[in-house]
N, CA and C atoms as an extended XYZ file, in Angstrom:
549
Properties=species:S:1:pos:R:3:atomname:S:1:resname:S:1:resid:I:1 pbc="F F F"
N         0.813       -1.194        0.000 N   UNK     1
C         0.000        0.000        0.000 CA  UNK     1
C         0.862        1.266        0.000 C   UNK     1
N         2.196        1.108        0.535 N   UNK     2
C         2.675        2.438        0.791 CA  UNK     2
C         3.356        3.269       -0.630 C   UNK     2
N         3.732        1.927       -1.702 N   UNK     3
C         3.726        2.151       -2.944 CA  UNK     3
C         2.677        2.527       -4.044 C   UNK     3
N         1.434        1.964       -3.207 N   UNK     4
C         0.399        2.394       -4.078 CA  UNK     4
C        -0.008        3.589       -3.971 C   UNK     4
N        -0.473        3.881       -2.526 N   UNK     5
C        -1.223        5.181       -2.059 CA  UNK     5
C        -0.138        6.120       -0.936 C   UNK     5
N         0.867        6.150       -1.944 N   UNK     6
C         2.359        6.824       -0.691 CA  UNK     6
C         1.259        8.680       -0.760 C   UNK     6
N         1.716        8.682        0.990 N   UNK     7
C         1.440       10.207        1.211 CA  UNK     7
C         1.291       11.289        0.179 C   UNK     7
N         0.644       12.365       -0.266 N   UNK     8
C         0.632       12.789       -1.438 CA  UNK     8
C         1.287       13.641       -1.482 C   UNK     8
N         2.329       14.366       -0.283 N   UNK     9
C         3.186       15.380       -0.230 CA  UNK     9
C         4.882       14.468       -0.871 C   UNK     9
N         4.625       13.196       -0.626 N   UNK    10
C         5.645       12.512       -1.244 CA  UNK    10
C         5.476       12.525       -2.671 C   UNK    10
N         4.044       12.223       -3.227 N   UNK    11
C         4.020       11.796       -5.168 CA  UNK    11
C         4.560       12.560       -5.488 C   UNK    11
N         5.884       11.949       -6.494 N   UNK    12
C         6.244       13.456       -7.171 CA  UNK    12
C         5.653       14.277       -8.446 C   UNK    12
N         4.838       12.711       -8.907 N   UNK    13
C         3.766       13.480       -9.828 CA  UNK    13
C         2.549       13.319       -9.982 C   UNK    13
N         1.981       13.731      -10.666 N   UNK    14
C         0.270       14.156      -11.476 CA  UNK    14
C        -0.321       12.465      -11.109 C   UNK    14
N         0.726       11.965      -11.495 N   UNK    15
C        -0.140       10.303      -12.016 CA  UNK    15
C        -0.009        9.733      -10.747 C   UNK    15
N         0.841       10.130       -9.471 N   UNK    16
C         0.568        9.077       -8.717 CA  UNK    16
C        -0.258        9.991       -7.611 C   UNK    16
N        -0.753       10.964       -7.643 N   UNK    17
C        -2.010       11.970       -6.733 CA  UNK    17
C        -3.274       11.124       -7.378 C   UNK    17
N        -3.019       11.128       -8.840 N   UNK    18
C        -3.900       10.392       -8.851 CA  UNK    18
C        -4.921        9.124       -8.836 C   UNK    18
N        -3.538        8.336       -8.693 N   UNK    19
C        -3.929        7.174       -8.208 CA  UNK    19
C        -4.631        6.660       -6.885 C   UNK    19
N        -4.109        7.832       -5.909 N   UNK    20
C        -4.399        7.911       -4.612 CA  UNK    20
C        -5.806        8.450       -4.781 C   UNK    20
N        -5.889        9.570       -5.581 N   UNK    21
C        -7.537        9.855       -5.204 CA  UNK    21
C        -8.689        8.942       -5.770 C   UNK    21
N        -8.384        8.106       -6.956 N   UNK    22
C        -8.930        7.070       -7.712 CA  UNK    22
C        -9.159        6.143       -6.559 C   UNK    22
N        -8.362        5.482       -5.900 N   UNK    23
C        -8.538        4.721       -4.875 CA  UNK    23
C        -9.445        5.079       -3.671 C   UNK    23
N        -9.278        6.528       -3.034 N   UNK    24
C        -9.861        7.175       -1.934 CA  UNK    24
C       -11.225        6.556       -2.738 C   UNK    24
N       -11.778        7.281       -3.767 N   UNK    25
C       -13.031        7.630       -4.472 CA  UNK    25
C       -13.833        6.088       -4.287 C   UNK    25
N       -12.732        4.968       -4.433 N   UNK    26
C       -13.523        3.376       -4.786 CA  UNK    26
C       -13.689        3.209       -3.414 C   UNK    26
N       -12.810        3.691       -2.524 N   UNK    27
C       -12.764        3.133       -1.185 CA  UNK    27
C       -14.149        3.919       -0.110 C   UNK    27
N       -14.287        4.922       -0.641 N   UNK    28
C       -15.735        5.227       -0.173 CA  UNK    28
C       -16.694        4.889       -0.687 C   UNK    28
N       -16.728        4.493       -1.756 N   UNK    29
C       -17.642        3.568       -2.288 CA  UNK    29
C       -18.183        2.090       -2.394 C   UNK    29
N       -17.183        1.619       -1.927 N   UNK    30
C       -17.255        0.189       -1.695 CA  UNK    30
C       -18.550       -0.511       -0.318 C   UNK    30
N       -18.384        0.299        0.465 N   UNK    31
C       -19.480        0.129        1.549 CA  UNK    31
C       -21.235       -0.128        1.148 C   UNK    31
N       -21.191        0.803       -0.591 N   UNK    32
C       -22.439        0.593       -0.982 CA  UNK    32
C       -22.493       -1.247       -1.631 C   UNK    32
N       -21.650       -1.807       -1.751 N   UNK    33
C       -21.519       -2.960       -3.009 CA  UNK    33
C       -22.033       -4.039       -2.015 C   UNK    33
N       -22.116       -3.912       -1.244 N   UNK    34
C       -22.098       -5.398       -0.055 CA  UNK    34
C       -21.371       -5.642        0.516 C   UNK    34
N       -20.680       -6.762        0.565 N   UNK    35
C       -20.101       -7.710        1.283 CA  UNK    35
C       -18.719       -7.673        0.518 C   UNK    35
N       -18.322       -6.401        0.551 N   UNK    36
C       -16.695       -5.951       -0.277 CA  UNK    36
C       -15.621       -5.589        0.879 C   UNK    36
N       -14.467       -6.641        0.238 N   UNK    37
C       -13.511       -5.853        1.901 CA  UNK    37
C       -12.430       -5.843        0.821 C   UNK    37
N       -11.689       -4.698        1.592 N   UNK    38
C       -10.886       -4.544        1.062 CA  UNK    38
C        -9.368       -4.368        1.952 C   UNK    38
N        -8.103       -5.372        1.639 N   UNK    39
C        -6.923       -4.978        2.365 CA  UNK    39
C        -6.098       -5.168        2.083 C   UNK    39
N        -5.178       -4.232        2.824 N   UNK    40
C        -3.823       -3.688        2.036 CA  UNK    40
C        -2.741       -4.495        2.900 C   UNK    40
N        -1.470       -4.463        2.353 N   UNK    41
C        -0.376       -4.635        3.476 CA  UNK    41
C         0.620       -3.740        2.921 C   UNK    41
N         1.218       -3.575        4.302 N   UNK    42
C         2.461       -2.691        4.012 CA  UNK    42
C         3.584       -3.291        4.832 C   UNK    42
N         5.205       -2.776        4.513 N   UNK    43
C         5.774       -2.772        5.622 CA  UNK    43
C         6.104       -1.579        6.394 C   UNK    43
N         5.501       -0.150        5.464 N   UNK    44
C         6.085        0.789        5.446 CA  UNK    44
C         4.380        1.527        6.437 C   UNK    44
N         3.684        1.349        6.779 N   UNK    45
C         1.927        2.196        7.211 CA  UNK    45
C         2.033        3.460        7.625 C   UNK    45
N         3.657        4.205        7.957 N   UNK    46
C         3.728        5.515        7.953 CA  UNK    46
C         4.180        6.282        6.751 C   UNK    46
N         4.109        5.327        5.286 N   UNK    47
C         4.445        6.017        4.255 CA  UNK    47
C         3.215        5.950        3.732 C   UNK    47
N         1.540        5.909        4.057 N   UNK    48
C         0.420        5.673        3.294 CA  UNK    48
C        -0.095        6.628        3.415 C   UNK    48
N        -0.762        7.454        2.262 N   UNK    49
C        -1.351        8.859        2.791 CA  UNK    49
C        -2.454        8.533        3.862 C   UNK    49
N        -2.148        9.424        4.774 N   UNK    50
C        -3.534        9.353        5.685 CA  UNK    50
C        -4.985        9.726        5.473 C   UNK    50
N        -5.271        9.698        4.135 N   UNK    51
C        -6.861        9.683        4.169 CA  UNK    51
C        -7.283        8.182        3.373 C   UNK    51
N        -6.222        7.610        3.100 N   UNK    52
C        -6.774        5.951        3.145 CA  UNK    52
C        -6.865        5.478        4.200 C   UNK    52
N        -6.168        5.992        5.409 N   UNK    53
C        -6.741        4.927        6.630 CA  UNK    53
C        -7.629        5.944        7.653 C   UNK    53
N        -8.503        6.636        7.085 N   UNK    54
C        -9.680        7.210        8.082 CA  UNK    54
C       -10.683        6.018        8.042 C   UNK    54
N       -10.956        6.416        9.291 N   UNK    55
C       -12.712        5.709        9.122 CA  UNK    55
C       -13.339        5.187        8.356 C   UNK    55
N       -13.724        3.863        7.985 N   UNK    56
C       -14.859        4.382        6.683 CA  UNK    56
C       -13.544        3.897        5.681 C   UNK    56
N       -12.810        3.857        5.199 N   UNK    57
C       -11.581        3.573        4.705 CA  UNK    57
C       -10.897        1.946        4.777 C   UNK    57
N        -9.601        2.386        4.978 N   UNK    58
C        -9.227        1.105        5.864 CA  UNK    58
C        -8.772        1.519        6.962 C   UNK    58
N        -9.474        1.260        7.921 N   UNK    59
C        -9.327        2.257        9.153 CA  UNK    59
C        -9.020        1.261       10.131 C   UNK    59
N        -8.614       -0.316        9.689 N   UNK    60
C        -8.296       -0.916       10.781 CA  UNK    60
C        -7.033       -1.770       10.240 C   UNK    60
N        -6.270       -1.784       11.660 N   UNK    61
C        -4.679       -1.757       11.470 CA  UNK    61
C        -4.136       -3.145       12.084 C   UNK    61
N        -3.606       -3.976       11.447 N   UNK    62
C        -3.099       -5.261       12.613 CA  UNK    62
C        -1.521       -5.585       11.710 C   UNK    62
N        -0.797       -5.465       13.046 N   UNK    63
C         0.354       -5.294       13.023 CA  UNK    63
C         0.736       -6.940       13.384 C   UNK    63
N         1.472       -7.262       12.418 N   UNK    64
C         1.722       -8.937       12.831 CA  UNK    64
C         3.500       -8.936       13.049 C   UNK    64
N         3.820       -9.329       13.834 N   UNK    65
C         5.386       -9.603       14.113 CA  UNK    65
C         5.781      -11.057       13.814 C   UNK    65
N         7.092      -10.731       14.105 N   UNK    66
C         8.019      -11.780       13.447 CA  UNK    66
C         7.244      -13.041       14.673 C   UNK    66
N         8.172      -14.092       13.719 N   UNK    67
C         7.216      -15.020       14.101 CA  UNK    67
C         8.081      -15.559       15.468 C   UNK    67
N         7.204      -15.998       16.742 N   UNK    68
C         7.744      -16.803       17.242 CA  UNK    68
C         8.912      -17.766       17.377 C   UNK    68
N         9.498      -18.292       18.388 N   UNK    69
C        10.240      -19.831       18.305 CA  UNK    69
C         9.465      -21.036       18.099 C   UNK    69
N         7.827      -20.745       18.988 N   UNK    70
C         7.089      -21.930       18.000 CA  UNK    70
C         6.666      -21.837       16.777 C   UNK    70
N         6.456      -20.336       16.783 N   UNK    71
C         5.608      -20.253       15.154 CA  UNK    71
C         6.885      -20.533       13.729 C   UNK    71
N         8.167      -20.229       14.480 N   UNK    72
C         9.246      -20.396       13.159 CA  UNK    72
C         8.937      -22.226       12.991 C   UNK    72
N         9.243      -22.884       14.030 N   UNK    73
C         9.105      -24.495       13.793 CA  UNK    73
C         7.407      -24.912       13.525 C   UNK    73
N         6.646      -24.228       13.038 N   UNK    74
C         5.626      -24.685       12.431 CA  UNK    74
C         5.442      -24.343       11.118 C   UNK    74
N         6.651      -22.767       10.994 N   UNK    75
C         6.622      -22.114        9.404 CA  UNK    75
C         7.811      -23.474        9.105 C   UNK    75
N         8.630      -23.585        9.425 N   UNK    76
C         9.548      -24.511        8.317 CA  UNK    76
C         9.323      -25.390        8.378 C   UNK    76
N         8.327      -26.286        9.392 N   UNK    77
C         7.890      -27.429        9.146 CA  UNK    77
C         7.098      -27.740        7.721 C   UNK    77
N         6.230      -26.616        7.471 N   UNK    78
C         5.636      -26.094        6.561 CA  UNK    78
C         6.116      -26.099        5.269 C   UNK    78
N         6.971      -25.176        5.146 N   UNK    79
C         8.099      -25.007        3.745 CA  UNK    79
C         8.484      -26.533        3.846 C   UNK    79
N         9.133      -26.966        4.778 N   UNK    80
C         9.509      -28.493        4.366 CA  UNK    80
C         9.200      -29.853        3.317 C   UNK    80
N         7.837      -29.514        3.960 N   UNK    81
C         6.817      -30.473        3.429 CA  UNK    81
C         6.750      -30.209        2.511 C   UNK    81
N         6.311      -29.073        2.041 N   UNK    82
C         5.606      -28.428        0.773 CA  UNK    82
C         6.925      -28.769       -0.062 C   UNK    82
N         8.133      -28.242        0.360 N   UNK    83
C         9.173      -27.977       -0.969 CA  UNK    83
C         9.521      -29.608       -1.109 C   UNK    83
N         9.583      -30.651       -0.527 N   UNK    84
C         9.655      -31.994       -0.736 CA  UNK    84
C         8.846      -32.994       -1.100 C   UNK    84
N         7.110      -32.255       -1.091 N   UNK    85
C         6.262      -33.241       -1.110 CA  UNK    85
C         5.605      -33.531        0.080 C   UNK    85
N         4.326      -32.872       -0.117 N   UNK    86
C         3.451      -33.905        1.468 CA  UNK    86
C         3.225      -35.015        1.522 C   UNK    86
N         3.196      -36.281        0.543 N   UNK    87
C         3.647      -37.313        0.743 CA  UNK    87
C         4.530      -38.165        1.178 C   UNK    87
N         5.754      -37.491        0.965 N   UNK    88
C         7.357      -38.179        0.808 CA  UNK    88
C         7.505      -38.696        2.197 C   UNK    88
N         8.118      -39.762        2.386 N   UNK    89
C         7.877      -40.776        3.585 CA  UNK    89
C         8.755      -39.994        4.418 C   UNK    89
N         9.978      -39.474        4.081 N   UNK    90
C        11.333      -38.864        4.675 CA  UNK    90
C        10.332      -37.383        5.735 C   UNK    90
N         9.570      -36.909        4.611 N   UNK    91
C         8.658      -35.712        5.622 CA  UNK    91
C         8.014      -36.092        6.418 C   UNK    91
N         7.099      -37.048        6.077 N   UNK    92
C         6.296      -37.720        7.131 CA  UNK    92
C         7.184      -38.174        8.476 C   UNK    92
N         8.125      -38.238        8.476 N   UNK    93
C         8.867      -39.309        9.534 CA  UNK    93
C         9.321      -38.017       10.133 C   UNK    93
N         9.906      -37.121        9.654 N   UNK    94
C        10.263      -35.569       10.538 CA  UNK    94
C         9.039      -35.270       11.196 C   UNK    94
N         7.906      -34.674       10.572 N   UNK    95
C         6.883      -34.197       11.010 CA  UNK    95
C         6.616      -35.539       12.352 C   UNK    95
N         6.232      -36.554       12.091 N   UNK    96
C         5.649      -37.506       13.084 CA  UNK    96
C         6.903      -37.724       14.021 C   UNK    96
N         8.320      -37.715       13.983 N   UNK    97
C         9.071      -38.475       14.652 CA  UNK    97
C         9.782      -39.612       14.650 C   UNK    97
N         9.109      -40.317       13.830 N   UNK    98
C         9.626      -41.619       13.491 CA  UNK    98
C        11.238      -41.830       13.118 C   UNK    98
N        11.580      -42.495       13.774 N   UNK    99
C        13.467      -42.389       13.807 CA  UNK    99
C        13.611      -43.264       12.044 C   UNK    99
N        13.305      -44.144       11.771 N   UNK   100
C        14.290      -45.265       11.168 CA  UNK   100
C        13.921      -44.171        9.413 C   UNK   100
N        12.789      -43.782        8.905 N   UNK   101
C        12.359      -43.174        7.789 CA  UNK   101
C        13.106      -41.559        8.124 C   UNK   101
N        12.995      -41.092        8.823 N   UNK   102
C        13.748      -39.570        9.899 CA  UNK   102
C        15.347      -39.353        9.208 C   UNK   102
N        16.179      -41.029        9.136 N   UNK   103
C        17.570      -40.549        9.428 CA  UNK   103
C        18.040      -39.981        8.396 C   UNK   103
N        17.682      -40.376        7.356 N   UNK   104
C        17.841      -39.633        5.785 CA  UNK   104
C        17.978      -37.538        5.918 C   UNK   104
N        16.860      -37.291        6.754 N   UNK   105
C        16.501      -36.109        7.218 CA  UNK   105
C        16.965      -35.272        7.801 C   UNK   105
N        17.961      -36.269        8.558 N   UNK   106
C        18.981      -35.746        9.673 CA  UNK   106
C        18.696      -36.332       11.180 C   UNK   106
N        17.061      -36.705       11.394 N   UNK   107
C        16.522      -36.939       12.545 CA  UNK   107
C        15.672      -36.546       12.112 C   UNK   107
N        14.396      -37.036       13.931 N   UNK   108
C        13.232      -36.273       13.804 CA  UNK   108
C        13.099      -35.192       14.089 C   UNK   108
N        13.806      -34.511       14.906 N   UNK   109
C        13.532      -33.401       15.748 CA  UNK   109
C        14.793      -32.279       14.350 C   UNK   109
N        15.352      -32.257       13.553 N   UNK   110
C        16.012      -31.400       12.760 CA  UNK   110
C        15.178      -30.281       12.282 C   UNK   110
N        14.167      -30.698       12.285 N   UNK   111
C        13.135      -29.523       11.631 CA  UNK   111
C        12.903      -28.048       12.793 C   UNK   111
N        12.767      -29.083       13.751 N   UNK   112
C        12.619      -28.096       15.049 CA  UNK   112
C        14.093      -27.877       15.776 C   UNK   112
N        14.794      -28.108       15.674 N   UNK   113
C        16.117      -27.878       16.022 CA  UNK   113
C        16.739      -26.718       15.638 C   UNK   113
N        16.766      -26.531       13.783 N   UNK   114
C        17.227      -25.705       13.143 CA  UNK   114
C        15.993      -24.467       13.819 C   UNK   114
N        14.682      -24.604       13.692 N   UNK   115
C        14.009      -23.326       13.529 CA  UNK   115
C        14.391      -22.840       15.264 C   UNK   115
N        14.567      -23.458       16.326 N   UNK   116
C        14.668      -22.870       17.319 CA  UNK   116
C        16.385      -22.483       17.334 C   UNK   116
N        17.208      -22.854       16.746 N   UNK   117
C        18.718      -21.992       16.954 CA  UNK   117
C        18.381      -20.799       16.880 C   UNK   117
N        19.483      -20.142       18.183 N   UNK   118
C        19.255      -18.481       18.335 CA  UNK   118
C        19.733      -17.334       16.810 C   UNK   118
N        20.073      -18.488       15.987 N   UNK   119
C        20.913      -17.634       14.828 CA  UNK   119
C        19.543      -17.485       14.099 C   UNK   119
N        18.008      -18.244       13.870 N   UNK   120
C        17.134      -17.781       13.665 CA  UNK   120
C        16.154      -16.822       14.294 C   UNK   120
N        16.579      -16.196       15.134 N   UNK   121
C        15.504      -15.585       15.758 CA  UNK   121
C        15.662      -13.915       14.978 C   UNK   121
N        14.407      -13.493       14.959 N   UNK   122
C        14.273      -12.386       13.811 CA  UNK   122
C        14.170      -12.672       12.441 C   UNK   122
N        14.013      -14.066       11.997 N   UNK   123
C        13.505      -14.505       10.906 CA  UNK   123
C        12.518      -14.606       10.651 C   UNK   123
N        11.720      -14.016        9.655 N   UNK   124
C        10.530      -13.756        8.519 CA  UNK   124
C        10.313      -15.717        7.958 C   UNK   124
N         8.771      -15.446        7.580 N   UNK   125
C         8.416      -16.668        7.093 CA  UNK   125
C         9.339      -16.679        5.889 C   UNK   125
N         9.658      -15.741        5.141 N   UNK   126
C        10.362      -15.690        4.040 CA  UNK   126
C        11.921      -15.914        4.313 C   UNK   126
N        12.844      -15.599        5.505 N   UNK   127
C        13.752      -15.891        5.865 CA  UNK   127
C        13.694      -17.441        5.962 C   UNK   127
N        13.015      -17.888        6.874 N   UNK   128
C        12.634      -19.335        6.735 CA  UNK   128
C        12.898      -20.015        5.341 C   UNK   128
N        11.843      -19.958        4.392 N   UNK   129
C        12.199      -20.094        3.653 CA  UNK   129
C        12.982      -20.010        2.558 C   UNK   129
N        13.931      -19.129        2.789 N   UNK   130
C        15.247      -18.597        2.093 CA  UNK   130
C        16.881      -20.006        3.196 C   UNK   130
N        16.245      -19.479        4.449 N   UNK   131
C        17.287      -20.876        5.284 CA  UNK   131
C        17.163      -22.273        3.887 C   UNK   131
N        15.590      -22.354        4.205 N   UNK   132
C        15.521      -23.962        3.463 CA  UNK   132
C        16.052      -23.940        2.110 C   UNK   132
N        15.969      -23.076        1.354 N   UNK   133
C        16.630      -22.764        0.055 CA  UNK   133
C        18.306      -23.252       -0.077 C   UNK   133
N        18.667      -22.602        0.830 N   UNK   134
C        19.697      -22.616        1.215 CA  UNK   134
C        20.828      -23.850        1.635 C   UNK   134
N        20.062      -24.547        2.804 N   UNK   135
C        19.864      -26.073        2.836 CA  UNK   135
C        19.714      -26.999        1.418 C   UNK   135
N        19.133      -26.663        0.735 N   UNK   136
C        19.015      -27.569       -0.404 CA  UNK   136
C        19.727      -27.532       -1.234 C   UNK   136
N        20.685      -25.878       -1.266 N   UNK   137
C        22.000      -26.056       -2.378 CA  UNK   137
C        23.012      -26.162       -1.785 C   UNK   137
N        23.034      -26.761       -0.017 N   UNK   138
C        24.025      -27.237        0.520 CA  UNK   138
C        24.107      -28.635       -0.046 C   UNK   138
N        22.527      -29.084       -0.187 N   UNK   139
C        23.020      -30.638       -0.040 CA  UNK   139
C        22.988      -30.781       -1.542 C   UNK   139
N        22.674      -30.125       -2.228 N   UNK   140
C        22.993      -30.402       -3.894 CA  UNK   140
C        24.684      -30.204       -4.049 C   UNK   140
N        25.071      -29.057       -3.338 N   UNK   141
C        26.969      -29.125       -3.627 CA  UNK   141
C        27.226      -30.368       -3.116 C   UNK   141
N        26.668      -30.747       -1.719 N   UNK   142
C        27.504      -32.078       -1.618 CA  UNK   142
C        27.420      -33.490       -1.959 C   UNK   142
N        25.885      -33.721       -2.676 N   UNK   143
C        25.370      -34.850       -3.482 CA  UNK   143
C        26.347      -34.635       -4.345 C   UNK   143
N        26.876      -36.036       -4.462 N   UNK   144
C        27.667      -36.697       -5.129 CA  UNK   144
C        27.521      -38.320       -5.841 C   UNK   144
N        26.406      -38.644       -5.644 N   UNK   145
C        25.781      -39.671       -6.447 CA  UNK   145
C        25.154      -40.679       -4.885 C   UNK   145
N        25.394      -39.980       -3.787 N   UNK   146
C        25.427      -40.532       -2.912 CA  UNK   146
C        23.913      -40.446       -1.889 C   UNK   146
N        23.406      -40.180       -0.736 N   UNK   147
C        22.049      -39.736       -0.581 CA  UNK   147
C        21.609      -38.218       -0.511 C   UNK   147
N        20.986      -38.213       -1.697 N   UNK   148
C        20.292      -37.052       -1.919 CA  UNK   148
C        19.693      -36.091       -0.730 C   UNK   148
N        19.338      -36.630        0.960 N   UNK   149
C        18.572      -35.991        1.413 CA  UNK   149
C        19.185      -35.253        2.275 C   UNK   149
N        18.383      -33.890        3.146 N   UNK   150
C        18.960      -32.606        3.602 CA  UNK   150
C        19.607      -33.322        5.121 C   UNK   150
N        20.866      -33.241        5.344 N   UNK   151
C        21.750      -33.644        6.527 CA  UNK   151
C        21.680      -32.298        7.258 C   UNK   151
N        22.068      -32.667        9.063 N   UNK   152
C        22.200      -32.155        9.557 CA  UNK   152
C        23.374      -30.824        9.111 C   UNK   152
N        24.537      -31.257        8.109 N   UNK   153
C        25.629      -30.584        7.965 CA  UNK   153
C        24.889      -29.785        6.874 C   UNK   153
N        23.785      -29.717        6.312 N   UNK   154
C        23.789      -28.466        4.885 CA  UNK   154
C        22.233      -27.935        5.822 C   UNK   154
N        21.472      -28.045        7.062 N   UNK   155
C        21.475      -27.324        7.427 CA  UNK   155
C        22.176      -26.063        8.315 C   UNK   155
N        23.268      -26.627        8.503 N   UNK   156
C        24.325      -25.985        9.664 CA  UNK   156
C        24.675      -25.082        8.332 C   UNK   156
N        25.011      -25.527        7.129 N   UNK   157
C        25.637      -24.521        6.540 CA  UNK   157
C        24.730      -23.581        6.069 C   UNK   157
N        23.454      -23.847        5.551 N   UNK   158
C        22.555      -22.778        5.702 CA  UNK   158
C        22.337      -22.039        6.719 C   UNK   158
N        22.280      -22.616        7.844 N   UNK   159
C        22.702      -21.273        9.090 CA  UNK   159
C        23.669      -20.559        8.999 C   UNK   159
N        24.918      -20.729        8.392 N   UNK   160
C        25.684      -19.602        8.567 CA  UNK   160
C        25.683      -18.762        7.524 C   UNK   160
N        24.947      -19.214        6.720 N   UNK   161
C        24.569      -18.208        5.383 CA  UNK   161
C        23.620      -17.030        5.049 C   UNK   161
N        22.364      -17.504        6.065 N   UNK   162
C        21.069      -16.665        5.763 CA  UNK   162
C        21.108      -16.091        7.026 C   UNK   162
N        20.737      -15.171        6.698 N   UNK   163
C        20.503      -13.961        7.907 CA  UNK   163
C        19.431      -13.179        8.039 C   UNK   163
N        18.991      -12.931        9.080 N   UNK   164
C        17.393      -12.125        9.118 CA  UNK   164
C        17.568      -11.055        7.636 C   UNK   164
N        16.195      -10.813        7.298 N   UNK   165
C        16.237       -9.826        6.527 CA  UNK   165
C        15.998       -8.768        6.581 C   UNK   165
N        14.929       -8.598        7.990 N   UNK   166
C        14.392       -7.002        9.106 CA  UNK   166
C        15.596       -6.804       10.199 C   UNK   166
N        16.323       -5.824        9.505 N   UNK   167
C        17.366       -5.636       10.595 CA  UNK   167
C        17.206       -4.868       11.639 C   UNK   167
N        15.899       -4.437       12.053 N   UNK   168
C        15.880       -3.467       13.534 CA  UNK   168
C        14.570       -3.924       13.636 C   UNK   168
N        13.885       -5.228       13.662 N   UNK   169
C        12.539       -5.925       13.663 CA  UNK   169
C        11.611       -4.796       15.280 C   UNK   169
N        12.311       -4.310       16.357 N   UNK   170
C        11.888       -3.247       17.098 CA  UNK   170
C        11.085       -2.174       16.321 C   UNK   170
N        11.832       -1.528       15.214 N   UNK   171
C        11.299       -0.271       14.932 CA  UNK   171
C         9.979       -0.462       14.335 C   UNK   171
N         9.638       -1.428       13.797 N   UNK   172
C         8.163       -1.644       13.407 CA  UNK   172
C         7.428       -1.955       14.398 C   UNK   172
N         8.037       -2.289       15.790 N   UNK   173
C         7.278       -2.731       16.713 CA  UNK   173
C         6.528       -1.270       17.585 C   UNK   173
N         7.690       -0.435       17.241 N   UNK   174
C         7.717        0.986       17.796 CA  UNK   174
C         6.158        1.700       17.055 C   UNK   174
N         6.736        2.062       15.644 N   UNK   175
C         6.052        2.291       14.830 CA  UNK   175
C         4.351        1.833       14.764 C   UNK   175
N         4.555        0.456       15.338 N   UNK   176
C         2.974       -0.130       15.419 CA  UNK   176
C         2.541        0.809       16.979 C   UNK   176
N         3.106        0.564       17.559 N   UNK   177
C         2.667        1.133       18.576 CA  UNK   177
C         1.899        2.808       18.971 C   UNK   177
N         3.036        3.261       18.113 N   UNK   178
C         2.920        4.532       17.777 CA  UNK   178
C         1.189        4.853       17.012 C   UNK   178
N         1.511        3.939       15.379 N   UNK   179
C         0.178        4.164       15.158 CA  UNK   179
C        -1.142        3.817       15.809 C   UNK   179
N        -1.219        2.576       16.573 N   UNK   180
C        -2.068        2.209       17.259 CA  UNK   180
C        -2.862        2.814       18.423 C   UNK   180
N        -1.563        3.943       18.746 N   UNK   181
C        -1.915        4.888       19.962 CA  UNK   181
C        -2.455        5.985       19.296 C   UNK   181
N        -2.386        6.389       17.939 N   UNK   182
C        -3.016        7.506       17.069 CA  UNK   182
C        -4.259        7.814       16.635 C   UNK   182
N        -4.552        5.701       17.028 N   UNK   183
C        -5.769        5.553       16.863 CA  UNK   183
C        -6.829        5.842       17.835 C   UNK   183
């Protein structure tokens, strides 16, 4: 949103005032259509002109933070599955525990291991999934005709590779606060 409808003392031109008022215009109008919602995200909600978020507008604000130590080991449990297959016996055996289908994996508990190291904390679902990325062209450099699946060692090396991507994850916390109290 903050690209779409940036403050209008910021547009530097004709075409993007007017995009903002094109939008204002639908956004008061929408209340007549029914059952129309409409929402934005930003990372930026102090770069949005302020007459998109009056009243009547989008006038309601939810500020979501980085994720948890449980919520990271339920996001990469997540990416896991998905980027390997929700079938694949090797996921199933992480997710459930199961040691003997697991060892390929690294273990059972690797999934939750990696997401709770302190070197993840301040990681984005998208960091997450940039770690697992990461992990997978560890274990592609070191596949060598040998077992294909993600070892404890090419997640370790994806830990030392990926790094949060919100480097002062506070100031949005500030910022939420700030707006929330404006409200």
């Amino acid at each position: 949103m903050d690209s779409l409808v940036p403050k209008r003392e910021n547009t530097s031109t004709e075409a993007g005032a007017r995009v903002v008022n094109a939008l204002l215009a639908e956004l008061d109008g929408a209340g007549d259509r029914g059952e129309v919602y409409v929402i934005g995200t930003s990372n930026r909600p102090d770069m949005i002109d302020p007459a998109v978020l009056r009243p009547g507008r989008l006038d309601k604000l939810l500020f979501v933070d980085m994720p948890t130590e449980d919520e990271r080991v339920d996001i990469l449990r997540t990416i896991y599955r998905n980027g390997i297959g929700g079938s694949d016996k090797a996921a199933d055996a992480v997710m459930e525990g199961t040691e003997q289908e697991a060892t390929a994996a690294g273990g059972p508990d690797v999934i939750e291991t990696v997401a709770r190291d302190p070197r993840c904390k301040g990681f984005s679902g998208a960091d997450l999934y940039g770690l697992y990325k990461n992990a997978l062209d560890a274990c592609v450099l070191r596949y060598e005709g040998g077992d294909p699946s993600l070892s404890r060692a090419d997640w370790e090396a994806a830990l030392e590779q990926t790094k949060p991507s919100v480097p002062n994850p506070e100031s949005y916390r500030k910022l939420a606060a700030k707006l929330h109290h404006q409200r």
